[in-house]
DOFI-874233 format. One record per residue: x, y, z of N, C-alpha, C, O in turn; residue in one letter. Coordinates in Angstrom, 2 decimals. Example, Ala and Ser with C-alpha at 12.3 -4.5 7.8 and 13.67 -1.06 7.14 Angstrom:
DOFI-874233
[[13.19,-5.69,7.80],[12.30,-4.50,7.80],[13.20,-3.30,7.80],[14.24,-3.32,8.46],A] [[12.85,-2.25,7.08],[13.67,-1.06,7.14],[12.90,0.03,7.87],[13.41,1.14,8.04],S] 
//
This chain:
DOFI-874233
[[0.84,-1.15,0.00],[0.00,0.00,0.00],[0.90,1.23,0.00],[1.75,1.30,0.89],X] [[0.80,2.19,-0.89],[1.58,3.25,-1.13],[0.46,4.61,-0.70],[-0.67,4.79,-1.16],X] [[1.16,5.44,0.29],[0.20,6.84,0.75],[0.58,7.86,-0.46],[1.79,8.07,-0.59],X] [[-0.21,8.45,-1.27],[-0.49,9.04,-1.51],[-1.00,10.63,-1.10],[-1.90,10.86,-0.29],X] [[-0.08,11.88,-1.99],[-0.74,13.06,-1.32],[-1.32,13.66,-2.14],[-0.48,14.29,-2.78],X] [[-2.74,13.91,-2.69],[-3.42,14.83,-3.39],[-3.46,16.16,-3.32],[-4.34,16.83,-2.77],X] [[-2.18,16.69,-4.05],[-1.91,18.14,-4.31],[-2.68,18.80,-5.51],[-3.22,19.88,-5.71],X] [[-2.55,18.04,-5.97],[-3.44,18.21,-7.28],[-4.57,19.46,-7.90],[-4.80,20.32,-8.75],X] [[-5.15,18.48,-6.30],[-6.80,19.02,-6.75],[-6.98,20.41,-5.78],[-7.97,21.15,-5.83],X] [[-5.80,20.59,-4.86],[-5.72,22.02,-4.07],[-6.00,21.52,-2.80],[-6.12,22.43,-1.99],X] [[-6.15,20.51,-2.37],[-6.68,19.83,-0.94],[-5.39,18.86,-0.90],[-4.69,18.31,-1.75],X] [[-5.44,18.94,0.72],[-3.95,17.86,0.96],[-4.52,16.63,1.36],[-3.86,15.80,1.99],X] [[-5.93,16.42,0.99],[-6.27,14.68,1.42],[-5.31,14.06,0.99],[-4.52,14.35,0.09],X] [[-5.41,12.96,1.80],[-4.40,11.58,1.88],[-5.09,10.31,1.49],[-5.78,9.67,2.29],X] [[-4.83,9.91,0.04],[-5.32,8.85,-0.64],[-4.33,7.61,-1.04],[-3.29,7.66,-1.70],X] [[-5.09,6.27,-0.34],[-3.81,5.26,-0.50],[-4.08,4.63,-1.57],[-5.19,4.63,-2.10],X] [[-3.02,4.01,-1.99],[-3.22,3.21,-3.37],[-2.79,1.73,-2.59],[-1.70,1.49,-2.07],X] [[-4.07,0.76,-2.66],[-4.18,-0.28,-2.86],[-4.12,-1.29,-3.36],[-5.21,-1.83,-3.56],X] [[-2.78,-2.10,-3.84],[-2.58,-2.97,-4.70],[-3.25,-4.52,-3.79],[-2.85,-4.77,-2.66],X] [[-4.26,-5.42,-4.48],[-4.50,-6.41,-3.81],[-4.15,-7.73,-4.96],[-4.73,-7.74,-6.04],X] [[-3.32,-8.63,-4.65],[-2.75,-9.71,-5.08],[-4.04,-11.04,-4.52],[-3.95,-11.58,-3.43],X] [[-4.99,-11.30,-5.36],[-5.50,-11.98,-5.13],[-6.50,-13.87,-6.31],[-7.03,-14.11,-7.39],X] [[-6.39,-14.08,-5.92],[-7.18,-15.38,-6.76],[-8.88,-15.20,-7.04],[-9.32,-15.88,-7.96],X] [[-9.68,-14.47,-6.41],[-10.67,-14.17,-6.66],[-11.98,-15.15,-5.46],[-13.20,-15.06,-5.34],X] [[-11.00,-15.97,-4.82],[-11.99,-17.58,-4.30],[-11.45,-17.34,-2.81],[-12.18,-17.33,-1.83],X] [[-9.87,-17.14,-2.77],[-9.85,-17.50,-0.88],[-8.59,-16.23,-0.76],[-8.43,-15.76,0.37],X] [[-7.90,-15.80,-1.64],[-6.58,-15.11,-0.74],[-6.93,-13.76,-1.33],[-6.93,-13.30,-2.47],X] [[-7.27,-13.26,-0.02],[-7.05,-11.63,-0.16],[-8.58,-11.16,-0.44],[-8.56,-9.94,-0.59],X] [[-10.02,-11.71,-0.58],[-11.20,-11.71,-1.24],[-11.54,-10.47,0.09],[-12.55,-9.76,0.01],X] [[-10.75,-10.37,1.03],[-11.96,-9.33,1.81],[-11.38,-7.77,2.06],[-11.62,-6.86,2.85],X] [[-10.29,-8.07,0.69],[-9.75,-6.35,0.81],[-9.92,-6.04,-0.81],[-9.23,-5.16,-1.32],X] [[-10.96,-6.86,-1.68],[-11.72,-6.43,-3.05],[-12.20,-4.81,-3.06],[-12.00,-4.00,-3.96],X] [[-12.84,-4.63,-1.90],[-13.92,-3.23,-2.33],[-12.35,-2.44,-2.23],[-12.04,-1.67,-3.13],X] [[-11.59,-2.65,-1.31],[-10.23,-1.48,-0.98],[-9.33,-1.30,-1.97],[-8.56,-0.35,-2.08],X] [[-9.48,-2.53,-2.92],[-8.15,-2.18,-4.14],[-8.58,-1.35,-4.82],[-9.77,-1.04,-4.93],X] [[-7.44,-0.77,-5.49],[-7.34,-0.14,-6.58],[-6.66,-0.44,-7.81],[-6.83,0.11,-8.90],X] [[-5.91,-1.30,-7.54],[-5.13,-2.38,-8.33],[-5.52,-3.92,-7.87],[-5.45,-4.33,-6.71],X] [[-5.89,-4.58,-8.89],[-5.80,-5.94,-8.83],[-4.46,-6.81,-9.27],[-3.95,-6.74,-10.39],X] [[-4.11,-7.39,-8.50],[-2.65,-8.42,-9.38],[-2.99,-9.95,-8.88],[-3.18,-10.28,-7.71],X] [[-3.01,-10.78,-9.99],[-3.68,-12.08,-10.08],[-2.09,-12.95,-8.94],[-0.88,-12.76,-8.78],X] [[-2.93,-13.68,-8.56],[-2.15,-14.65,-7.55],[-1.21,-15.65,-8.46],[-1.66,-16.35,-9.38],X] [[0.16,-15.59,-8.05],[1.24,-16.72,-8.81],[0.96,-17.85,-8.45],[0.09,-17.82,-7.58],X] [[1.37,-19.14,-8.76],[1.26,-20.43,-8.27],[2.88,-21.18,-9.14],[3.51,-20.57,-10.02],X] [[3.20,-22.36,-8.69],[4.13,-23.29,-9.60],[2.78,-24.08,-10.63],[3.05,-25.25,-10.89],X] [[1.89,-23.75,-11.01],[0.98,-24.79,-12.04],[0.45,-23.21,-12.94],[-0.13,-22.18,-12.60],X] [[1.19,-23.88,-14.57],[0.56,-22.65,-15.52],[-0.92,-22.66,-15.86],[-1.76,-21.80,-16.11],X] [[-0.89,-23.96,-15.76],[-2.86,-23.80,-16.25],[-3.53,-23.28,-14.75],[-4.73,-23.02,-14.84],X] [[-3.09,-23.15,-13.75],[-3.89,-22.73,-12.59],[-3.68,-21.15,-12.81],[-4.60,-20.36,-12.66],X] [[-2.16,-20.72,-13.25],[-2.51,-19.44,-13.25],[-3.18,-18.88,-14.21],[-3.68,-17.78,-14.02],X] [[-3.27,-19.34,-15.08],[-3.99,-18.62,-16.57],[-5.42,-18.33,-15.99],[-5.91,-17.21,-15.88],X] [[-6.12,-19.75,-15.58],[-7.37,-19.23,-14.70],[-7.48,-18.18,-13.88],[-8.50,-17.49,-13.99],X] [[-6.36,-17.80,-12.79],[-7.10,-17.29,-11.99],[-6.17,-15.70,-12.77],[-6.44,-14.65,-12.18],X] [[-5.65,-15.64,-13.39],[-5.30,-14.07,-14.57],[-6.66,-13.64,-15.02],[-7.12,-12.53,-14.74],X] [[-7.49,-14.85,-15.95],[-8.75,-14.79,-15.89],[-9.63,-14.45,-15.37],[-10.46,-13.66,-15.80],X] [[-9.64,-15.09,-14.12],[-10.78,-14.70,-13.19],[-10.31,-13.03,-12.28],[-11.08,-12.22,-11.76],X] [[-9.19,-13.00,-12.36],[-8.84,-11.64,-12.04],[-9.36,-10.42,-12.95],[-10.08,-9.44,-12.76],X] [[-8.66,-10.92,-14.01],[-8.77,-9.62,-15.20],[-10.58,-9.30,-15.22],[-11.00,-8.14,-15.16],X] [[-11.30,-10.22,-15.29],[-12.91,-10.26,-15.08],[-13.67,-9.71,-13.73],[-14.84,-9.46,-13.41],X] [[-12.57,-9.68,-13.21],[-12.99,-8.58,-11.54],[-12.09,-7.22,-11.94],[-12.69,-6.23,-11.51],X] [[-11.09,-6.92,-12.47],[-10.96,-5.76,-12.22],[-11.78,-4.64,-13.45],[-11.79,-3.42,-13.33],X] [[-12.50,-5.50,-14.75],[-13.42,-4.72,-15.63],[-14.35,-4.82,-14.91],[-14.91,-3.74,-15.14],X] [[-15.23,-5.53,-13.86],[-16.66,-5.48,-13.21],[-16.05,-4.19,-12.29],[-16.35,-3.07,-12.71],X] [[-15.29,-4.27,-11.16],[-15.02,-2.99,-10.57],[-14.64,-1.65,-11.37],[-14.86,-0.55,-10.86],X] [[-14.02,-1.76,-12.76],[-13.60,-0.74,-13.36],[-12.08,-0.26,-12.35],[-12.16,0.88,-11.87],X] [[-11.00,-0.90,-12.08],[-10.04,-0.73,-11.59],[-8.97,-1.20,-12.42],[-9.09,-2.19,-13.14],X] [[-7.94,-0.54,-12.34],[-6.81,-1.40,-12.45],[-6.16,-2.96,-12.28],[-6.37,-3.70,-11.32],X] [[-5.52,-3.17,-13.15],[-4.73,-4.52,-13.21],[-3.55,-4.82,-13.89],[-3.50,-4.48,-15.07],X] [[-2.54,-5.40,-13.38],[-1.53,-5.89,-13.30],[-1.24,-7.15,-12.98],[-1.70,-7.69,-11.97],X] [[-0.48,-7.69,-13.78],[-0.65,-9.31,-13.96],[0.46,-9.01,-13.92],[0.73,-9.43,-15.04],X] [[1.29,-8.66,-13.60],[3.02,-8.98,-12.62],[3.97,-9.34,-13.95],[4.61,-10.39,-13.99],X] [[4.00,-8.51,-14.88],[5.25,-9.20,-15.49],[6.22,-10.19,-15.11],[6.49,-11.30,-15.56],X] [[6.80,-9.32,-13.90],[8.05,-9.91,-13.95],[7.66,-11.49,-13.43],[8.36,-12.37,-13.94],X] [[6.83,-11.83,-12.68],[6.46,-13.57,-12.28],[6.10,-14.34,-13.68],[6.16,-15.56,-13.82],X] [[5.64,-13.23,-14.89],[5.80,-14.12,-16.18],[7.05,-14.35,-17.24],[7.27,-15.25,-18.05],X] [[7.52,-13.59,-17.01],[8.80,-13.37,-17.65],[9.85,-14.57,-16.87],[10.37,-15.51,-17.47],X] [[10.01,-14.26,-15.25],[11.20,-14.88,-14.55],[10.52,-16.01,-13.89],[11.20,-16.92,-13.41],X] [[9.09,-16.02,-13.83],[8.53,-17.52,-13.07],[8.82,-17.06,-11.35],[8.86,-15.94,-10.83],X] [[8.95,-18.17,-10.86],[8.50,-17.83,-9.11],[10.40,-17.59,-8.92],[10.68,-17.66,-7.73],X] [[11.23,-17.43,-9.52],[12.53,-17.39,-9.47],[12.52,-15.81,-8.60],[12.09,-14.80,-9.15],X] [[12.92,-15.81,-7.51],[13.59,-14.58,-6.31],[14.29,-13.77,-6.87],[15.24,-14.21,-7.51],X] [[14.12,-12.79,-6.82],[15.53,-11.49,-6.35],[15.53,-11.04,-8.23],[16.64,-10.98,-8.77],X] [[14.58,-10.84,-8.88],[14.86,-10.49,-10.01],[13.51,-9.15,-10.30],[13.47,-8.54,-11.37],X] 
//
């Protein structure tokens, strides 16, 4: 979660940006209304993730939010420190 300062608009509200990493079924389902970014959950099984990219990308057009499907976990796989 990154704080945010809205200078912008002439008011110093404080708006956070919510990235939620989730599968859509059990991890992370009860901080949905709070994101602002969706990023689909990694796994070691490709056909599990394609689904739940799917079932992600299909929640963040119903909310009208953002999404990010994590390059770099497609590019480098579950491989650390890259």
């Amino acid at each position: 979660m990154i704080k945010l300062l809205n200078v912008m608009s002439g008011s110093m509200e404080i708006k956070y940006d919510v990235k939620v990493v989730t599968d859509c079924e059990s991890l992370n389902v009860d901080m949905i209304n709070e994101a602002e970014i969706f990023m689909p959950l990694t796994t070691k099984n490709e056909r599990l993730n394609s689904e739940i990219r799917k079932r992600v990308w299909n929640l963040a057009l119903l909310k009208r939010k953002c999404l990010s499907l994590r390059l770099h976990n497609i590019v480098w796989g579950m491989e650390r420190g890259k």
